[in-house]
N, C-alpha and C positions, 0 to 999 in steps of 0.2 A: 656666666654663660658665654658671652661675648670673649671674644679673642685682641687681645691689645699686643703687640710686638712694636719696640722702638728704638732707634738708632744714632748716637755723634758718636763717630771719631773722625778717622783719618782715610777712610778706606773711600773707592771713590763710586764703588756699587753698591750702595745702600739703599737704592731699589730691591735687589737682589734679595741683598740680606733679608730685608723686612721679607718680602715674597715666604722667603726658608722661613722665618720666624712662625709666619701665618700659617703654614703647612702643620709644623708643630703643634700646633693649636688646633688643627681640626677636629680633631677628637670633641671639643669641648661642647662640639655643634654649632651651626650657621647658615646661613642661607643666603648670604651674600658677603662682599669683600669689597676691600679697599686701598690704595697705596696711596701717601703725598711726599713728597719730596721738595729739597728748597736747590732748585739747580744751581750746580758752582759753575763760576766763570773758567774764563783763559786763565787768571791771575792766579796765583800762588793759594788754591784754596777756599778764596774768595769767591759769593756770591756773584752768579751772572745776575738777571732779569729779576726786576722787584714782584715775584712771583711765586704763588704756589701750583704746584703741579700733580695733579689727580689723574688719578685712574680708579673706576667702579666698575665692579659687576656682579650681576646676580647669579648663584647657583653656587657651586662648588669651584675651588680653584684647579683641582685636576690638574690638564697639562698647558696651564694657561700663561703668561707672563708680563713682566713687564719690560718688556724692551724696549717701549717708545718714549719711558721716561730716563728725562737728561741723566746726565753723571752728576752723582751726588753724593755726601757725607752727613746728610743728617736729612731724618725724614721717619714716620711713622705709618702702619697700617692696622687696620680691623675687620673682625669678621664680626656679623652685625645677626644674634638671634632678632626677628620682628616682634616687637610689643606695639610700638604706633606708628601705623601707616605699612602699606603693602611693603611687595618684596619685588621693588624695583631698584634703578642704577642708580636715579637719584636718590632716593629712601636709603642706600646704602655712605657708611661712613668711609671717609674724612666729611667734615663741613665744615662750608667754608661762611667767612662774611660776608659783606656785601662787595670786597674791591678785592677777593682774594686773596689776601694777605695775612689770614689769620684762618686757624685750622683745627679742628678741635677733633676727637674723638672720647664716646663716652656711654661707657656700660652702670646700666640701671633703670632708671623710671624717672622723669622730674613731673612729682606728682602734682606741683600748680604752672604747668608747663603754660595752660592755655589763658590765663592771665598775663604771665610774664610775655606771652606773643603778641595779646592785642596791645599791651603798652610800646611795644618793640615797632611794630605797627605803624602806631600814631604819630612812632620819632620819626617814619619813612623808610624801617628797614623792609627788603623785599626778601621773601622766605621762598625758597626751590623745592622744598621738601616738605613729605607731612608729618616727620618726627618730632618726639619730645626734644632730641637731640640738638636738632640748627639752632633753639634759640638759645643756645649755649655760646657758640660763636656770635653771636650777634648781641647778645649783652656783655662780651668781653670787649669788643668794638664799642658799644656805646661808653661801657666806663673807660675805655684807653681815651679818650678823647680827653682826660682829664687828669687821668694819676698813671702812673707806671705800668707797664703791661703787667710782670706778677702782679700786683695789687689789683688790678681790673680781674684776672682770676681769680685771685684769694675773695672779690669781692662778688664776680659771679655765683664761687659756691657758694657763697654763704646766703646767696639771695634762692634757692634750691631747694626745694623738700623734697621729703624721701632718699630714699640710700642709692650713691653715683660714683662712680670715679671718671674722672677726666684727665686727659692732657690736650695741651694746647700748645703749639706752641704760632711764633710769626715771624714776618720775612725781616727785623729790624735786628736780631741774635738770635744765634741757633742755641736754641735751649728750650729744653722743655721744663713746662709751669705742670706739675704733677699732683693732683690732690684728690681723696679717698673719703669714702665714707660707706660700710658695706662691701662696697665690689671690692676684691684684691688687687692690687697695686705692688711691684716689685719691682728694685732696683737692681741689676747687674753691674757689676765694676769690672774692666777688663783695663787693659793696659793700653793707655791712650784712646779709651774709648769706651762708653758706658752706655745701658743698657736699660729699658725698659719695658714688660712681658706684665700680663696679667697672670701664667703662670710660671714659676719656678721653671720648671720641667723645660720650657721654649730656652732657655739659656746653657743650659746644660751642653751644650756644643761652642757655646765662647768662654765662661768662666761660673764657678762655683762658688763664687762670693756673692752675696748676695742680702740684701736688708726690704725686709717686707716694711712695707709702709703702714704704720697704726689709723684707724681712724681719725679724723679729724687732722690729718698730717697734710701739709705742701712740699714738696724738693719742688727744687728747680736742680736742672741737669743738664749739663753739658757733656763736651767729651773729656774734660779735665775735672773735674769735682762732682761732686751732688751736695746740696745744702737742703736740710729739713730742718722745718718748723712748724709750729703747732697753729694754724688759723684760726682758731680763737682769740689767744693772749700772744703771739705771734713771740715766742718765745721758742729760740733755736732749741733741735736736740740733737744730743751725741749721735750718731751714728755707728752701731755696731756690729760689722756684718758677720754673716753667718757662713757656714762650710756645708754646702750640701755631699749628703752624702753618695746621692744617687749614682751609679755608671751611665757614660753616654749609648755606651752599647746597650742599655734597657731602653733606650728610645727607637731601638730600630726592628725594625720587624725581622731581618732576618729572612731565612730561607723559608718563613711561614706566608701563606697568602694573605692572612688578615692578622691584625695585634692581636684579635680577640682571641683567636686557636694558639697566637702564641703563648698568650695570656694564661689560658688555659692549662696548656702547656709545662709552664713555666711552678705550679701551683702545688705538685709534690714534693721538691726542692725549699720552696719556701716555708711549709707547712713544718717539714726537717727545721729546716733553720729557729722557725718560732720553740720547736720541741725541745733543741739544744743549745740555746742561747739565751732563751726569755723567760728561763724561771724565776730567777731574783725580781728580775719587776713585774712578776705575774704575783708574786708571794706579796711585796707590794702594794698592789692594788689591794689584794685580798682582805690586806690589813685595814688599809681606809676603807671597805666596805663592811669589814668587822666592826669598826668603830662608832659607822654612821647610825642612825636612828632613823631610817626609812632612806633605801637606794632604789632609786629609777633609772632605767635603759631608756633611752631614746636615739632616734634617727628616722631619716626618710630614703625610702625604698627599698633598696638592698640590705638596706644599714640598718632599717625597722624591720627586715624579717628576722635577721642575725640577733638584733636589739629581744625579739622576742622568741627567739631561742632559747637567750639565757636563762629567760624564767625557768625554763624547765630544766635546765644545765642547774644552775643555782638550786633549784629544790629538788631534782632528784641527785644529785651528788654533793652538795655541802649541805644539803638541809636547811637553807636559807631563804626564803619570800624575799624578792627582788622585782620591782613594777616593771612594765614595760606602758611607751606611750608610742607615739608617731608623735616626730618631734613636729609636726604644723597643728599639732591637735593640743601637746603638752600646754601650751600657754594657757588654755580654756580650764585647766584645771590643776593651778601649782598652785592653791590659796592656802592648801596645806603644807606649805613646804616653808621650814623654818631654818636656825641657825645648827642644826646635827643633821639634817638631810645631805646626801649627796646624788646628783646628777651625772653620770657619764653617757657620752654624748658618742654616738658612733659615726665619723666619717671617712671617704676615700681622700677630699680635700679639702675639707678643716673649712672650708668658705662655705655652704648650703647656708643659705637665707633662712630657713625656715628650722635649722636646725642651730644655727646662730642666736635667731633671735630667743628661740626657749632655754637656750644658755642663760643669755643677759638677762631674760624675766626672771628664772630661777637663782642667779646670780642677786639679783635687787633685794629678793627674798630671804638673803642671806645663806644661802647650801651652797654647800662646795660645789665643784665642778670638777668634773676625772672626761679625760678623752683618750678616746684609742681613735686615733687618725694616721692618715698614712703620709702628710706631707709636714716635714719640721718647719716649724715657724710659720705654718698658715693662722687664721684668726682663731680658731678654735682651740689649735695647738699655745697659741699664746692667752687667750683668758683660761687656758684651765688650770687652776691648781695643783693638779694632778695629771702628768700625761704618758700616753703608752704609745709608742710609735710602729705602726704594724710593717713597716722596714720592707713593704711586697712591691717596692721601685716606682717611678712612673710607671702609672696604668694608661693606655689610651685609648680602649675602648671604648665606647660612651656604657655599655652596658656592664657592671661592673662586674667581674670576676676574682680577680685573684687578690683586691684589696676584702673584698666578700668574704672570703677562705680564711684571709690573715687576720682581721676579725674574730670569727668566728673561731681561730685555732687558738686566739688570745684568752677567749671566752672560756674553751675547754681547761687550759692551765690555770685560769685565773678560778674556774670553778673549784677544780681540785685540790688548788693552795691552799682556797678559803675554808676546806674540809680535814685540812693537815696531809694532806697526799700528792703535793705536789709532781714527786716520782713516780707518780701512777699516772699522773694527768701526763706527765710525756712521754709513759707509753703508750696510751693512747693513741696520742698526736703521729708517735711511732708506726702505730698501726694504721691509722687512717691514711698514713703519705704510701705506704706500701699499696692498700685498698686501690688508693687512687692511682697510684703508679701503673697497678695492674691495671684499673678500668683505661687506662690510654694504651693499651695496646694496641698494634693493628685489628687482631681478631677482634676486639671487643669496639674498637671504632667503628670497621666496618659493620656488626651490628649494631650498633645506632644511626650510620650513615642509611641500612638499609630502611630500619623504623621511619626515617624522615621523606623518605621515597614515598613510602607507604602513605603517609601523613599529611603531604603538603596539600593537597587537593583539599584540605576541612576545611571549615568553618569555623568548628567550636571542639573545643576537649575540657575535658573533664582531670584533674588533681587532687588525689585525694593521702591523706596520712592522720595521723593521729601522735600526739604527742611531740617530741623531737621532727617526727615527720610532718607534722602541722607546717610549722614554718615553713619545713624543706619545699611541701606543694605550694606555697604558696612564692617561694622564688622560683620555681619551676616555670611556674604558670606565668610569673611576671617576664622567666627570658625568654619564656615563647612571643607571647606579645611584644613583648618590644623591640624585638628582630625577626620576628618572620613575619609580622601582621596576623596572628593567627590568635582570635577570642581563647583564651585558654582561661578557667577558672580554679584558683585551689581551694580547696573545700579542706576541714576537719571532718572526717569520714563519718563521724557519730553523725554530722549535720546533713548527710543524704536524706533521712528518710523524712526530714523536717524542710521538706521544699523542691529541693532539687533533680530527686528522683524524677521531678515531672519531664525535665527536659531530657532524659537519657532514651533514647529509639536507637533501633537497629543501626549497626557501624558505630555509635559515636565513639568517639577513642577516650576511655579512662585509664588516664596512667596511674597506678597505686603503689604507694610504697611502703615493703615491710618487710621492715629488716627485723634481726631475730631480738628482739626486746621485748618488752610486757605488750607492746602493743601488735606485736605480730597477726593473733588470733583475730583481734576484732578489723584487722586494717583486711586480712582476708575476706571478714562477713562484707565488709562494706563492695569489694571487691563482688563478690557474689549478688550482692542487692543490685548492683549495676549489670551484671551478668546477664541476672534472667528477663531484665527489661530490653537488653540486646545488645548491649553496649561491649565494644570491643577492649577487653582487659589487656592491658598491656605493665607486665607485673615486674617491678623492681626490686629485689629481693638476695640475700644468698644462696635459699636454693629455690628451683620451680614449684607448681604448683598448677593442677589441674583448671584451676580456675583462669588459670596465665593462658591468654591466644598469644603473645610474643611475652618474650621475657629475656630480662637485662641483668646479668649477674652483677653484684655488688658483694665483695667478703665482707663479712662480720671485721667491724672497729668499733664494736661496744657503742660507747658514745658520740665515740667519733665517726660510726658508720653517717652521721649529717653532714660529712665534707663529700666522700664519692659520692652519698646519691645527689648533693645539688649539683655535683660538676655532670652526673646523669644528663639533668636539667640543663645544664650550660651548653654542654654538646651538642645535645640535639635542637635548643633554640639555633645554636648556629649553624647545622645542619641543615635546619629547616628552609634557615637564612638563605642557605647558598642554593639551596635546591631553586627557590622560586627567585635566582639570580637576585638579589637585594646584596645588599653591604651591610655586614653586621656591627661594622666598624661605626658607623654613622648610621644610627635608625630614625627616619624622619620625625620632626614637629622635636626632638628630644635635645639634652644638653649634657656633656659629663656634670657639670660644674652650677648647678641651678643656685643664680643670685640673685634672682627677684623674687617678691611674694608671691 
């Protein structure tokens, strides 16, 4: 969740730098920010004042800077989501210890935080903040008094519960003491000068080499080397970096006002790309799902509506029963899962905590593991057995879109393979990037741009679909809420007359969607049940319909008509977004990248 950006080399703004780093990172969500630095002297490189140098603050970093701090070559910052203690300057990271000298930053939870403080305490440390965080620094202080600065790290984590990454480093050598467990942790290698980001993506403008940090791992890191070892048995490991593939030009917005409409944007093209380059590993997967003895979909949020998509992909085109869970719920109930089960895991960043962890449960259990994730070499991408790379670039909206679609476009091929049609599944794909292509046109933006005029003044709406369209209302209904603030609910339309109907009065706005499939007919009655209670239909469809007060054309893409209408959905959450001036880019209390439970 948390944002980690880090810096040695040679350069003598590495304020700067880190500042840019953290920018990069905003997407991931925060609410406050950080810089420290270790100021160099007059001398050749060399450290001035035996000191570290902070700067905090709360809110967004916008057009903020840091100018006041010295010239410098080595130094780190963070952007701090709140778990303990409000969302103040001090509450925000770097932390320090009691003389300064020593500087930590660190994303997670340390869940026997307030033992380890009152001990800290009693030795006379004095604590400025109400984080789990400070007493990280201050038990690296207490053990340096003794054994070697890394080893007073390697022996802080170890004294740590619950899942954390930290770096630390102090004013006696520039290098940072780096060690993981849960949160993501990444090394950058540049030339005479190396690099440390919690995600990939923040490096992508210095170098594309790169070595994710495994669990239970320490580097220490300078501007000339990185050395990793395992803190356990403290046994060195190889280092073998990796090539990202990404463009740096996918990091930039461009002539769009926000990433998310570029995002958006950007989602016909890519949906092409999965149709004409990802058969062989859609045929692939199909086969390890042909072979398993019971496959389950998992993910959280976006990635569990997609995750339950597939059921219906899977049984109405390969003829296949395929589970779906919410991966925070799968652990509650994998008792059945043995050594012919397989698990595929759906993420944007391969790090969600909660979708992590029902890997590893289902992993103990003995079932394979298959991921379709979108970033190489994240933790997910490396425990799976099996992995499918949805190749849709850095994403940086926090609310997910076009890794949602690549997904989801995976799903449709991967459904088709498993059925022996794979050349059907990408026509599909074919026809769904046109669909959508069209639905971004001017004329058809402007009607949605008009719908959200209409719209923002609610309170509450109503999402309803049946089938394939199930899922779709139910991400609809999530991009409403999480960028415009607005109650939106997605309902299975059979489930109106069992509850819901009660809240439907005049104006409230029910968006329906029914595209021309088996489920057309009844996603209409439902449409009508809300009608005559007063409820403003607002119908998504191929073609109109009497019961439609606005109506959103979407062409026929068979199967694939699930990609334009959630981009429907996409649109007008941001729509909504902009109408009531909000930032769709950053939706309050939210995270891209969720690593705690």
């Amino acid at each position: 969740m948390c944002g980690i950006f880090a810096y040695a080399g040679n350069r003598s703004d590495a304020s700067q730098l880190i500042l840019h780093g953290l920018k990069l990172l905003e997407y991931r969500g925060y609410d406050s920010w950080g810089v420290a630095v270790i100021p160099r002297g007059k001398g050749e490189g060399k450290r001035g004042k035996n000191e570290i140098v902070v700067k905090k603050r709360i809110g967004k970093i916008g057009d903020a800077n840091v100018n006041e701090l010295p010239s410098s070559s080595f130094g780190f910052g963070h952007t701090r989501w709140a778990t303990h203690g409000g969302v103040t300057n001090v509450n925000a990271h770097p932390h320090l210890d009691c003389f300064n000298t020593i500087a930590v930053i660190h994303n997670g939870i340390v869940e026997n935080y307030e033992q380890l403080k009152k001990n800290l305490i009693k030795n006379g440390h004095k604590f400025q903040s109400e984080t789990d965080s400070e007493i990280i620094a201050h038990l690296i202080e207490e053990y340096s008094k003794n054994i070697p600065f890394p080893k007073a790290v390697q022996k802080t984590f170890n004294s740590l519960e619950g899942l954390n990454a930290i770096i630390a480093i102090n004013t006696k050598e520039e290098q940072f003491c780096a060690v993981k467990n849960g949160s993501p942790l990444v090394i950058g290698f540049g030339k005479n000068e190396n690099f440390l980001a919690s995600d990939a993506a923040a490096l992508l403008p210095y170098t594309k080499q790169v070595y994710f940090l495994e669990d239970n791992q320490m580097a220490i890191v300078n501007k000339d080397k990185a050395d990793v070892f395992d803190v356990a048995t403290n046994r060195s490991v190889l280092i073998k970096p990796i090539t990202l593939e990404w463009d740096i030009k996918q990091s930039h917005k461009g002539n769009y006002p926000y990433f998310m409409l570029k995002e958006i944007h950007e989602q016909p093209d890519i949906i092409l790309e999965i149709a004409n380059s990802r058969l062989n590993e859609a045929m692939k997967m199909a086969e390890v799902i042909k072979k398993s003895h019971g496959a389950y979909l998992v993910g959280c949020g976006s990635a569990a509506y997609v995750a339950n998509s597939g059921v219906y992909l899977f049984s109405k085109v390969a003829k296949r029963h395929v589970n779906f869970a919410v991966a925070s719920e799968f652990s509650y109930h994998l008792d059945f899962l043995n050594d012919k089960s397989l698990v595929i895991a759906l993420s944007q960043s391969g790090e969600t905590m909660d979708t992590l962890e029902a890997v590893k449960r289902a992993k103990v259990k003995g079932a394979k593991i298959g991921a379709i994730v979108n970033v190489l070499g994240s933790t997910l991408y490396r425990i799976a057995d099996y992995k499918l790379l949805i190749g849709a670039g850095p994403e940086k909206g926090v609310a997910s879109t076009k890794a949602l679609i690549g997904k989801l476009s995976h799903l449709i091929l991967i459904a088709y393979s498993l059925a022996g049609k794979g050349n059907q599944g990408k026509e599909v794909l074919i026809k769904a990037a046109a669909s959508s292509k069209k639905l971004l046109q001017s004329t058809n933006i402007n009607n949605i741009k008009k719908l959200a005029k209409l719209l923002k003044t609610k309170s509450h709406m109503f999402v309803i679909g049946r089938g394939l369209s199930y899922p779709t209302s139910l991400e609809t209904a999530l991009k409403i809420k999480e960028i415009s603030y607005i109650h939106a609910e997605g309902l299975a339309a059979g489930e109106l007359k069992h509850g819901p109907l009660a809240l439907i009065e005049k104006g409230t706005p029910c968006i329906v969607f029914a595209p021309q499939d088996e489920t057309h007919g009844a996603n209409l009655a439902g449409a009508m049940e809300m009608k005559a209670r007063g409820g403003y239909i607002i119908g998504i469809s191929n073609k109109s319909h009497e019961v439609f007060d606005y109506y959103i054309q979407v062409n026929d893409a068979l199967e694939g008509t699930i990609i334009p209408n959630i981009i429907v959905g996409q649109l007008l959450g941001y729509y909504l977004s902009v109408e009531k001036d909000l930032d769709p880019d950053k939706p309050r209390n939210l995270a891209k990248s969720v690593t705690v439970k």
